[in-house]
Structures are given as structure tokens and as C-alpha cells.
N, C-alpha and C positions, 0 to 999 in steps of 0.2 A: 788199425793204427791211425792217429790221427796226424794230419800232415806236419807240423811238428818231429814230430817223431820218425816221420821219412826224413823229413831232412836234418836229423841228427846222423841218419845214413849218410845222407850226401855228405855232411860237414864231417864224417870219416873217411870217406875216401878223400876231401879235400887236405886232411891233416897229412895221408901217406902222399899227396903230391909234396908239401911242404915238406918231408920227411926226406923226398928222392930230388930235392931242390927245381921244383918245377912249381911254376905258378899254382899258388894252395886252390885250387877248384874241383870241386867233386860231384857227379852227378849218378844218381839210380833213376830207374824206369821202373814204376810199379805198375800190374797190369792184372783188374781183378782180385785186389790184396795181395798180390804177391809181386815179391822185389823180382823183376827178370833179367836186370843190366844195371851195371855199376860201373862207374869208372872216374875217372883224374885225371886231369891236364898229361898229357906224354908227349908233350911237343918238344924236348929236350931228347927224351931216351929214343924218343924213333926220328929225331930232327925234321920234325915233318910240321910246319906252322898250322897245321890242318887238324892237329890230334887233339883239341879241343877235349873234355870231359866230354861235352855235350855228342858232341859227332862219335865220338868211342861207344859213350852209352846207346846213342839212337840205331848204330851198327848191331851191337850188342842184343838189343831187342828184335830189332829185325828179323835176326837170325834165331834170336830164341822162339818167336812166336808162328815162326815160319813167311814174313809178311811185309813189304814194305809199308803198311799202312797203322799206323800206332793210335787209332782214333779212341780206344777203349784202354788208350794208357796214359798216364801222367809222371814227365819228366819233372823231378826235383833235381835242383842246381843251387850250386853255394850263392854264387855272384848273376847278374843280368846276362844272358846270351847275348853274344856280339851278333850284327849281322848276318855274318855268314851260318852262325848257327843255328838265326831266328830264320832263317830261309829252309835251312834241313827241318828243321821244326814244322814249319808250314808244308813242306812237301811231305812230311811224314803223315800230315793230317793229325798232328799228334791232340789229342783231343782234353787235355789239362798242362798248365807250365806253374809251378811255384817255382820260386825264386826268391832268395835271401837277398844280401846286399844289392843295392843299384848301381848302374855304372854308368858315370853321370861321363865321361870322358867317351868308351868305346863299345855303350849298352847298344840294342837294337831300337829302344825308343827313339836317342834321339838322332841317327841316320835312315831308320824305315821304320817308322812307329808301325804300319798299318800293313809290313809283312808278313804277320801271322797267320794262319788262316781261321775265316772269318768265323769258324766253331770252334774253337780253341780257347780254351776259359784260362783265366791269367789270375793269378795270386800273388803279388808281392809282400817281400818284405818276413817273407818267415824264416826267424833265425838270424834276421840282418844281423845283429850287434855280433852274435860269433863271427858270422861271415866277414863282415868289413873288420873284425881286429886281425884275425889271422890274416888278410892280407896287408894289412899293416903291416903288421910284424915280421914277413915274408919283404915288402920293400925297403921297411926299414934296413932288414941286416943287408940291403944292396948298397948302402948308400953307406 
């Protein structure tokens, strides 16, 4: 599959966050071609500001693969990992990030550009346009 088409994955679990009214973000962990961890924002159903997509999914593999160390896997995500996420990401050794829309307010570019770790290959911007109208559309109906 071509990453595209993962992140038609993410940008599914993004929709059922949108669906259970949580911030629409969605991320899967591919690992070898196959999808190992999926998940969407749950920082509402478990009230935990920590339940990130990103941190659910990077748990999620962990445990599927037996391993805290994801070097042979690539995290797809709707929007840009925040901080704290681009920090799990770097301890993960997670060893690819694609990433749809940018988050020019609360991304990890612009408070720790160079968190990453330093073999960790970064793809922006696949799927942006889905990505940033669904959240649109998610703060729009807040306002």
C-alpha cells in the first residue's frame, strides 16, 4: 500500500473521533506492511489529556510487536504530533512519521523542531486537505 492509502486508515479513525466528539485525529502503526495499531484522540472518554491518537497507537504497537522500540515501523497521523507526542515518537525510535495537515499553532516543529530522533524519516503533508477540513468542521460546530 502506498502511504496515501495508510493514511486514508488514519483519516478513518480520525472520522470515529469526530463521530464520539473528540478532537477528529486518527493515527495507525504499520509495521512490515501490515497495519499493527490504530487509534483516535480519547482524551474526552478516558479524560486523560494524554490519550493523544499518537500515544494510544505507539502503546498499541508496542504491545503488538512485543517491544518498546518501533524502529521498523511508521506512524501515520491526520494532523502534526504535538510535543509531547513528538517526544513518545523519538523514544519509540519510531523509524518513519507521515503526517497530513500541519499544526502551525501546537505542532512539534515549532516548540522542538529537532525532538525527533535523529533516524526517523518525516513525510508531510499526505492527505493534508482531508485532514485540515475535518478539523475544520469539528471547531467550527464548537463555535
Amino acid at each position: 500500500m502506498t502511504d496515501t492509502e495508510y493514511m486514508k486508515l488514519a483519516l478513518a479513525e480520525a472520522k470515529k473521533a469526530y463521530d464520539e466528539d473528540e478532537v477528529p485525529i486518527g493515527a495507525i502503526v504499520v509495521c512490515k506492511g501490515r497495519v499493527i495499531a490504530r487509534s483516535h484522540n480519547l482524551t474526552e472518554a478516558l479524560n486523560d489529556v494524554t490519550a493523544h491518537a499518537e500515544m494510544q497507537a505507539i502503546t498499541a504497537a508496542a504491545t503488538a510487536i512485543g517491544g518498546k522500540y518501533l524502529n521498523d515501523c511508521t506512524l501515520y497521523v491526520t494532523v502534526e504530533p504535538c510535543p509531547m507526542c513528538a517526544g513518545a515518537i523519538a523514544w519509540s525510535q519510531l523509524g518513519k512519521l507521515v503526517y497530513g495537515a500541519t499544526d502551525d499553532k501546537r505542532g512539534y516543529r515549532k516548540y522542538a523542531p529537532d525532538v525527533l530522533h535523529p533516524k526517523t524519516e518525516v513525510i508531510q503533508g499526505v492527505c493534508a486537505d482531508e485532514s485540515t477540513e475535518l478539523m475544520k468542521r469539528f471547531f467550527n460546530s464548537k463555535r
